[in-house]
FISEZA-910649 format. One line per 4 residues: number of its first residue (from 1); their letters; for each residue x, y, z of C-alpha. Coordinates in nm, 3 decimals. Example, Ala and Ser with C-alpha at 12.3 -4.5 7.8 and 13.67 -1.06 7.14 Angstrom:
<nodes>
1	AS	1.230:-0.450:0.780; 1.367:-0.106:0.714 $
</nodes>
This chain:
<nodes>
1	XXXX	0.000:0.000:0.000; 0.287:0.190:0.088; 0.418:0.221:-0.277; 0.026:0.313:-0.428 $
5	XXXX	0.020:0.649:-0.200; 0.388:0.771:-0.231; 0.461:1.008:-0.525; 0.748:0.773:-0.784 $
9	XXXX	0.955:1.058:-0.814; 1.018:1.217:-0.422; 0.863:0.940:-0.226; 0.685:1.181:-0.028 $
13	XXXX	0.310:1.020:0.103; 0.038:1.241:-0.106; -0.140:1.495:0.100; -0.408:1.755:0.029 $
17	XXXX	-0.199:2.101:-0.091; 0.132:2.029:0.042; 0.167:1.716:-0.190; -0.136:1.710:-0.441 $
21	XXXX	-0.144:1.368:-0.637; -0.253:1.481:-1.015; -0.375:1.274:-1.288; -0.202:1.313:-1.589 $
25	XXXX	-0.387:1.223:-1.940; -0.134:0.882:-1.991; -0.321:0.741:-1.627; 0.005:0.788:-1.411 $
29	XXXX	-0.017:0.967:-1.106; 0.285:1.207:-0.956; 0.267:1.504:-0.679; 0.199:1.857:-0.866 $
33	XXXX	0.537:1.983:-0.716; 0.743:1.685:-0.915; 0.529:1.747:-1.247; 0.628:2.108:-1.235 $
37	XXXX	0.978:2.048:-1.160; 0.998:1.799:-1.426; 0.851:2.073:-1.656; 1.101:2.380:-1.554 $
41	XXXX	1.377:2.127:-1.610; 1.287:2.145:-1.963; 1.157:1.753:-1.966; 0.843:1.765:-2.111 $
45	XXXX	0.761:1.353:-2.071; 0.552:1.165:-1.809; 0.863:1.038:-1.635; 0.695:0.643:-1.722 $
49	XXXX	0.552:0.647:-1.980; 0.761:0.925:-2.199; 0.458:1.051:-2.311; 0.446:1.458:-2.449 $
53	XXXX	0.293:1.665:-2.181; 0.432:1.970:-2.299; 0.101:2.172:-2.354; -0.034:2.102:-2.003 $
57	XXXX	-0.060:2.352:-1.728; 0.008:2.178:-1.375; -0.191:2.402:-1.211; -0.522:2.302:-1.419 $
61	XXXX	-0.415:1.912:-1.357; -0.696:1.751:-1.157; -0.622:1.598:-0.834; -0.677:1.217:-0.820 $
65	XXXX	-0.886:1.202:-0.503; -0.863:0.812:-0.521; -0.514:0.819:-0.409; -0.591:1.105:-0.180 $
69	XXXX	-0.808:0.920:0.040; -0.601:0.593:0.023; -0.304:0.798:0.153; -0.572:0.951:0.455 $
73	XXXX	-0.631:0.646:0.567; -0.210:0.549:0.510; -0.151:0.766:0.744; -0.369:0.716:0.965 $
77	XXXX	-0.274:0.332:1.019; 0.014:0.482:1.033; -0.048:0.666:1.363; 0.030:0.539:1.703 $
81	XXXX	-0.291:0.470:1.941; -0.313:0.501:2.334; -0.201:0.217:2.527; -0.496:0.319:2.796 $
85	XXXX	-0.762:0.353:2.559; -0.730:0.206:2.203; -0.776:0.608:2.019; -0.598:0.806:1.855 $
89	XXXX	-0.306:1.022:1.986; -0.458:1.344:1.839; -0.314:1.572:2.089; 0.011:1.656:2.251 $
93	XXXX	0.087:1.867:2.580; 0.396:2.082:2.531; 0.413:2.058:2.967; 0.422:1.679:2.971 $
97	XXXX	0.590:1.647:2.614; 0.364:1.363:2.542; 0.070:1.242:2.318; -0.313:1.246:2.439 $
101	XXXX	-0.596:1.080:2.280; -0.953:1.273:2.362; -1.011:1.001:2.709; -0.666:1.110:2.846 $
105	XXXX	-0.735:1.468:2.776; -1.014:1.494:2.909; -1.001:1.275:3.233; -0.656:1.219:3.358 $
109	XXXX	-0.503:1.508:3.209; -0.397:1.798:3.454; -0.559:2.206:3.364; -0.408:2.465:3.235 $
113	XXXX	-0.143:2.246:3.039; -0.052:2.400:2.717; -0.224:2.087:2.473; -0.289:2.177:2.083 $
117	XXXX	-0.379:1.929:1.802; -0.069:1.652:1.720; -0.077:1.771:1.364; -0.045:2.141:1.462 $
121	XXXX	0.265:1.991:1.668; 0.397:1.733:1.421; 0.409:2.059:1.147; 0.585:2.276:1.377 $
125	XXXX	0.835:2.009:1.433; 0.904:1.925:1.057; 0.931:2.310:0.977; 1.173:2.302:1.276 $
129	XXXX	1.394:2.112:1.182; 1.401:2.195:0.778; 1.516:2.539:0.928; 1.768:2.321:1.113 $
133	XXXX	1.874:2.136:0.816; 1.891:2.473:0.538; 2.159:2.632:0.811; 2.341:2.382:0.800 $
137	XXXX	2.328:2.311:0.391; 2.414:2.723:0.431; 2.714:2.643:0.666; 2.847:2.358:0.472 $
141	XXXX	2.827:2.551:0.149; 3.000:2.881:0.265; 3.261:2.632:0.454; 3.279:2.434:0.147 $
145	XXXX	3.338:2.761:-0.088; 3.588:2.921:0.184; 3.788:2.561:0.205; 3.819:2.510:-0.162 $
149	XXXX	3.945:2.917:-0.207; 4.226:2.804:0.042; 4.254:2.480:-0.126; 4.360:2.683:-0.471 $
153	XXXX	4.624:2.916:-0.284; 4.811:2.605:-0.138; 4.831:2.461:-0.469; 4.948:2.844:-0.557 $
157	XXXX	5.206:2.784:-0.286; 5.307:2.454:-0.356; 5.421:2.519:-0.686; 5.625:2.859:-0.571 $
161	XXXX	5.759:2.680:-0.334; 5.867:2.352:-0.590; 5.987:2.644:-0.837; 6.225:2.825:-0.536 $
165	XXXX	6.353:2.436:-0.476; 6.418:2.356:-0.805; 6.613:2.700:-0.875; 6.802:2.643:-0.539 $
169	XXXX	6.932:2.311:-0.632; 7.045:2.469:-1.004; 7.227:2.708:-0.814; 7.394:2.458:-0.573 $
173	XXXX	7.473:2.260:-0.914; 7.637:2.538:-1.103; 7.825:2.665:-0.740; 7.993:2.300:-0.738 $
177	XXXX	8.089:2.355:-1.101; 8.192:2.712:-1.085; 8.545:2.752:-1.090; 8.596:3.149:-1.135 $
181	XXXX	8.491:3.490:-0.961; 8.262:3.561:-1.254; 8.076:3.274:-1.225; 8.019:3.304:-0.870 $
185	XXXX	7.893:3.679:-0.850; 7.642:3.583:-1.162; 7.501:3.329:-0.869; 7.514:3.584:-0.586 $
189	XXXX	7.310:3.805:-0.849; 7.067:3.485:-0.924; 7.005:3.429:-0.524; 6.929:3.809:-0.369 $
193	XXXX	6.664:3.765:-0.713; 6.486:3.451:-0.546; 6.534:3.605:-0.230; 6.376:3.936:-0.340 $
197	XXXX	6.067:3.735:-0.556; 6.014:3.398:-0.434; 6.018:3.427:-0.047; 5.891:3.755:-0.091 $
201	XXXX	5.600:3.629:-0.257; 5.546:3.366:0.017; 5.580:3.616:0.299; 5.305:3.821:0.135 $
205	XXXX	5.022:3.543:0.105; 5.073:3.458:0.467; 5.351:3.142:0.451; 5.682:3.263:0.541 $
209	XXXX	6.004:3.052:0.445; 6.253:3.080:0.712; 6.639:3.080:0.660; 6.736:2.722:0.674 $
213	XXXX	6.999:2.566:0.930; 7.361:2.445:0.919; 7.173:2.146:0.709; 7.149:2.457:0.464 $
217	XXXX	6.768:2.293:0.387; 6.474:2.561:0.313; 6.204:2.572:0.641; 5.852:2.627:0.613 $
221	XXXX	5.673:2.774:0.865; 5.352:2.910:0.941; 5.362:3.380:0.969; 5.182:3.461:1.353 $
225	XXXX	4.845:3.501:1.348; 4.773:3.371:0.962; 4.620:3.092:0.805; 4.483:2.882:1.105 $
229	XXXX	4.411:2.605:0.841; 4.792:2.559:0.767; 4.898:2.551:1.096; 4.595:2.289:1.184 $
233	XXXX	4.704:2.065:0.870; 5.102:2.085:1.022; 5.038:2.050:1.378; 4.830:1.660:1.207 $
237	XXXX	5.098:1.589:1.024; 5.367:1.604:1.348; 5.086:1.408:1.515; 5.041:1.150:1.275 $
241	XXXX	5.191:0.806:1.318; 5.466:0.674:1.071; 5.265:0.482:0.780; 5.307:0.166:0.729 $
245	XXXX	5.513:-0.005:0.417; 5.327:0.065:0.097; 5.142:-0.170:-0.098; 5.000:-0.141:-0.456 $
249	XXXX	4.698:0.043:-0.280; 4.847:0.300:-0.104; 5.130:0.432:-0.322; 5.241:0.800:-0.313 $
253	XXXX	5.348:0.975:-0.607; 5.597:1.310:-0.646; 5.417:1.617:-0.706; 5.667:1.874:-0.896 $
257	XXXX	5.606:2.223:-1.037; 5.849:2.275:-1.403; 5.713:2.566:-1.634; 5.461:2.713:-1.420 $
261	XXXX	5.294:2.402:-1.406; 5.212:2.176:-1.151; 5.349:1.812:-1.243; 5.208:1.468:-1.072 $
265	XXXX	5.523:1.223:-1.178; 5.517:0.852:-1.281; 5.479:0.572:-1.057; 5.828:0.472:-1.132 $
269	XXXX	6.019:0.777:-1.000; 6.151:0.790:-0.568; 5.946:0.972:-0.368; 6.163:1.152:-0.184 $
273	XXXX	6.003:1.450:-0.092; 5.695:1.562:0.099; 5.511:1.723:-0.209; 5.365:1.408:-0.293 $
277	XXXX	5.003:1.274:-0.297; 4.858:0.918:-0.221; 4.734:0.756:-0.539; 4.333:0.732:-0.537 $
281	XXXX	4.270:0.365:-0.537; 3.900:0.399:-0.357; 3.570:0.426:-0.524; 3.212:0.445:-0.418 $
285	XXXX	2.867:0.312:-0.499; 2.533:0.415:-0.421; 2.268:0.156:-0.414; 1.889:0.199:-0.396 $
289	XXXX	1.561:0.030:-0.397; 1.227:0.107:-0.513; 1.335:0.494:-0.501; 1.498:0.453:-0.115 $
293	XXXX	1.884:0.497:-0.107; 1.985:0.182:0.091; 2.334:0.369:0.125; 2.691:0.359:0.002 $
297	XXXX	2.944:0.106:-0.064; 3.310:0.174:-0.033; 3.553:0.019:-0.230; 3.944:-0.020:-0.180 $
301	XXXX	4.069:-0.130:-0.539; 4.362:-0.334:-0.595; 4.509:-0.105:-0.815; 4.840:-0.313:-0.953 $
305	XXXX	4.523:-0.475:-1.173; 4.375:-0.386:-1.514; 4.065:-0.515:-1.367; 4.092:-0.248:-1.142 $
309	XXXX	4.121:0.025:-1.333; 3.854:-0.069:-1.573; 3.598:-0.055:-1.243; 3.698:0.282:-1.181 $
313	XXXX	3.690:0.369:-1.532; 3.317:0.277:-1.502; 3.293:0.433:-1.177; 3.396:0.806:-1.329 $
317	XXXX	3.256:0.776:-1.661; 3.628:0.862:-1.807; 3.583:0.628:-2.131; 3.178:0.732:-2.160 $
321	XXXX	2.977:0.450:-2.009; 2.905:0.430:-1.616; 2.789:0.235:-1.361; 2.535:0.483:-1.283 $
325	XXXX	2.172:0.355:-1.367; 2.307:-0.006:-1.392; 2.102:-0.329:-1.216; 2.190:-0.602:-1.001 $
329	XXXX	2.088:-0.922:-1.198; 2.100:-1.188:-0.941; 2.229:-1.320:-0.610; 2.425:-1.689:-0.620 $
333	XXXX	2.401:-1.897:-0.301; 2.155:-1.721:-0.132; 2.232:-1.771:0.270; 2.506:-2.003:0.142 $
337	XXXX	2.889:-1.988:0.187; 3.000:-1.770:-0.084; 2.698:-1.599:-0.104; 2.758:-1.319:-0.386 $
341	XXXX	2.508:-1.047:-0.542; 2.624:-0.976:-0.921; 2.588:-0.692:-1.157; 2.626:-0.771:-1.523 $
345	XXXX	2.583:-0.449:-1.688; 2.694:-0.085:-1.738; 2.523:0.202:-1.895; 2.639:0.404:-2.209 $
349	XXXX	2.564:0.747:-2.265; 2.282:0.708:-2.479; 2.105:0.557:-2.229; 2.156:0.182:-2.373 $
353	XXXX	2.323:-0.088:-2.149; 2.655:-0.266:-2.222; 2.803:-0.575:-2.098; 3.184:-0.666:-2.321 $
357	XXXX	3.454:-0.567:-2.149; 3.619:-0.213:-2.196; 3.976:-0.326:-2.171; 4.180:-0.626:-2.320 $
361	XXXX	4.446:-0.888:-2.148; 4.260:-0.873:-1.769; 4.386:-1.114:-1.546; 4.207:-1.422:-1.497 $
365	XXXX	4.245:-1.748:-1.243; 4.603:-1.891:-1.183; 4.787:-1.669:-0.976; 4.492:-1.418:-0.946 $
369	XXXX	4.238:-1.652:-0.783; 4.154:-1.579:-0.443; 3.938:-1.802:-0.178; 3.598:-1.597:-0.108 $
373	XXXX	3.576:-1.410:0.166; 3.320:-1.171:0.269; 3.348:-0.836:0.082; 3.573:-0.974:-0.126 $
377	XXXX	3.507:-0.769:-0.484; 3.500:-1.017:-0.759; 3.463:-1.074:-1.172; 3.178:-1.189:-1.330 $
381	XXXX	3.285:-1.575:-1.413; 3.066:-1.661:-1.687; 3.269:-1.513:-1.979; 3.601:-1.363:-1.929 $
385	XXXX	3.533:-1.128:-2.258; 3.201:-1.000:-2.076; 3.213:-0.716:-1.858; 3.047:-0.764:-1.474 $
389	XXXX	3.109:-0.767:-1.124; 2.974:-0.948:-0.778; 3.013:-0.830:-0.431; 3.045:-1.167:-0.204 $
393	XXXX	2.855:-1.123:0.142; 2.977:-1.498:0.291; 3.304:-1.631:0.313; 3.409:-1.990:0.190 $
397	XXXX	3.714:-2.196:0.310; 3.886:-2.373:-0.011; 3.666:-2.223:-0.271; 3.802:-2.005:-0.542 $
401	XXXX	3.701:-1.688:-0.705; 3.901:-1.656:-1.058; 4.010:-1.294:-1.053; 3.888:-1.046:-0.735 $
405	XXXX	4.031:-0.696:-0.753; 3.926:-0.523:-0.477; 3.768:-0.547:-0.110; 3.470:-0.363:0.065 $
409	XXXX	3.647:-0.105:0.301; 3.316:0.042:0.481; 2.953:-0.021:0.391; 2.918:-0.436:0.348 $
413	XXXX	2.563:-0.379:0.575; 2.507:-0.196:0.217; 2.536:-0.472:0.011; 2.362:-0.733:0.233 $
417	XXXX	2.001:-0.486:0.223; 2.066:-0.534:-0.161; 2.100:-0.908:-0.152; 1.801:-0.930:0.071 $
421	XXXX	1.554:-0.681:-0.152; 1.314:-0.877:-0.342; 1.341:-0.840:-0.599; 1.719:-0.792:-0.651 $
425	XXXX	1.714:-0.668:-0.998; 1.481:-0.350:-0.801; 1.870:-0.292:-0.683; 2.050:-0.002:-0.865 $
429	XXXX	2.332:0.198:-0.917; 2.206:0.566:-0.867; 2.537:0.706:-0.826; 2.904:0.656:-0.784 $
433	XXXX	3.223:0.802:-0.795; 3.584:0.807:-0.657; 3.726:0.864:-0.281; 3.960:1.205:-0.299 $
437	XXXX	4.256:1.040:-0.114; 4.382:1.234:0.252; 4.688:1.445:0.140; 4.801:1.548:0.481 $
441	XXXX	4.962:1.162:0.541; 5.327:1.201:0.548; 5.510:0.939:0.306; 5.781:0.681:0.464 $
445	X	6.156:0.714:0.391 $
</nodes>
């Protein structure tokens, strides 16, 4: 009953004004607010049916007062009733914060309590806490805006700062070549200029580089009473514990700045500096159901694997199709060992689905098989040509799966409400998308 009195497109129960169910002329029934979005969007289809509804005008749409009363008397199974009496809780005292049905207001209740209707109460609430919920959309946007400004001048900085080091090590080159006076004033000339300009330049945006030690290394430290967000991002990185050996997922990469331009370098140079970045290896998925978000899945990819890459390929859209509106097909073992929920599809920009692999020579059994474990992130089996993955929920000792490439890292509960939604092909992929990687860690010697 649930699904007959919600509106498709905002799930929101129908009720009388605030969420008018209107007929349109295919037979399909949405809330007047979604059929007028869907119109200003420039949309001008029943969202399923695709029929033309350009020429209408939502406010002349009649109301379908069949739904309407089925969703009345939704919500009104859908209220609680007094454990004294059996009625309705139509009332609540703002003295006893509590809910009265007509018997307990009028008997056992005490006078003079401030009591008005549980509607009146229940609105007041919800417009409460939608205030509650805009500042703090407000908050995070502003902080959001003001974070991503600051996040643009340290790149500004970063590069200055890889420029200086770069023109202080040609300097220290040519001084250990230099073998006449001429030579050595021209580099006396080229040092009080990056003096004068690059630490200058520092100074002035609020970082101030420090004459280095006997070590004769550049320091950077932090001008008084500037850039709080610096000095919070240094004060973590003293704090923060040595890092453990790196693996093929957590591999840092130099950061360099040559020609004014900020360079990220290959895998297969030393990183042996602290302008360096991890390497994203962590996507996301977000699954719902019968228009509810069940939630997201996180997903640490084994990145050393062309299977890999191909996933997150799909997950960012980078060689045009997506994971985004593709289905779960079916779950194998059901409340088995090696229970495992599979998706067999991506979608292509024209709205088609696809399902041959987007990259050639992925690894397969042998040395890539792996015995199922639970979040284990696995190929689809059937065809190693054919594009697909499975999530596996339940573990099994001395099984093999031919050729996993990554591992749930938070959000496996996820993945189970998907396995257990009937039906599973309900189960989608509404949105998805890669994990920005913490670039405060320090890297290991």
């Amino acid at each position: 009953m649930s699904v007959a009195v919600m509106c498709e497109m905002c799930s929101a129960v129908y009720q009388t004004e605030s969420c008018d169910p209107v007929l349109l002329p295919c037979g399909h029934t949405f809330c007047r607010t979604c059929v007028a979005g869907v119109q200003r969007k420039g949309d001008l289809s029943c969202p399923t049916c695709s029929r033309d509804i350009s020429h209408l005008d939502v406010k002349d749409l009649l109301v379908n007062f069949q739904v309407l009363n089925l969703s009345r008397n939704y919500n009104k199974l859908q209220q609680d009733s007094c454990r004294d009496h059996g009625d309705e809780l139509k009332y609540w005292c703002r003295d006893c914060e509590s809910s009265l049905c007509s018997l307990c207001l009028y008997t056992d209740h005490p006078q003079g309590h401030r009591v008005l209707l549980a509607r009146t109460f229940l609105e007041e609430r919800k417009h409460s806490l939608k205030d509650q919920a805009m500042y703090i959309d407000r908050t995070v946007k502003e902080t959001t805006h003001d974070f991503h400004s600051n996040l643009r001048q340290c790149f500004q900085k970063i590069k200055i700062l890889t420029q200086v080091q770069a023109d202080v090590l040609g300097i220290l080159n040519d001084l250990q070549k230099s073998c006449s006076i001429k030579s050595v004033l021209n580099l006396e000339e080229k040092m009080k200029a990056l003096q004068d300009k690059g630490l200058s330049s520092l100074t002035n945006g609020g970082i101030k580089v420090l004459n280095g030690g006997d070590d004769g290394q550049t320091a950077v430290g932090i001008e008084e009473g500037k850039t709080e967000v610096a000095k919070d991002l240094i004060m973590q990185q003293q704090k923060a514990p040595p890092v453990a050996h790196q693996t093929v997922n957590s591999q840092r990469v130099k950061l360099d700045c040559r020609d004014g331009r900020l360079l990220l370098h290959s895998l297969a140079q030393h990183v042996d500096t602290h302008l360096s970045m991890q390497l994203p290896s962590e996507v996301f998925l977000e699954l719902s159901a019968g228009g509810r978000c069940l939630g997201r899945v996180y997903i640490q990819l084994w990145s050393h694997l062309r299977r890999a890459h191909q996933f997150l390929a799909l997950c960012l859209g980078t060689l045009g199709p997506s994971h985004v509106g593709a289905s779960f097909k079916s779950v194998s073992d059901m409340d088995k060992e090696r229970e495992t929920i599979w998706c067999t599809e991506y979608c292509s920009p024209g709205g088609g689905t696809g399902y041959r692999a987007l990259m050639l020579d992925m690894e397969w059994d042998g040395e890539y098989g792996s015995e199922p474990r639970q979040g284990l992130v696995v190929a689809y089996s059937n065809d190693v040509n054919n594009y697909g993955f499975g999530i596996c929920t339940r573990g099994k000792p001395g099984a093999n799966f031919s050729s996993p490439f990554g591992q749930v890292s938070s959000g496996l509960e996820v993945v189970q409400s998907a396995v257990r939604h009937d039906p599973v092909t309900e189960v989608t992929i509404t949105d998805c998308g890669l994990v920005i990687p913490d670039l405060t860690q320090p890297i290991t010697s």
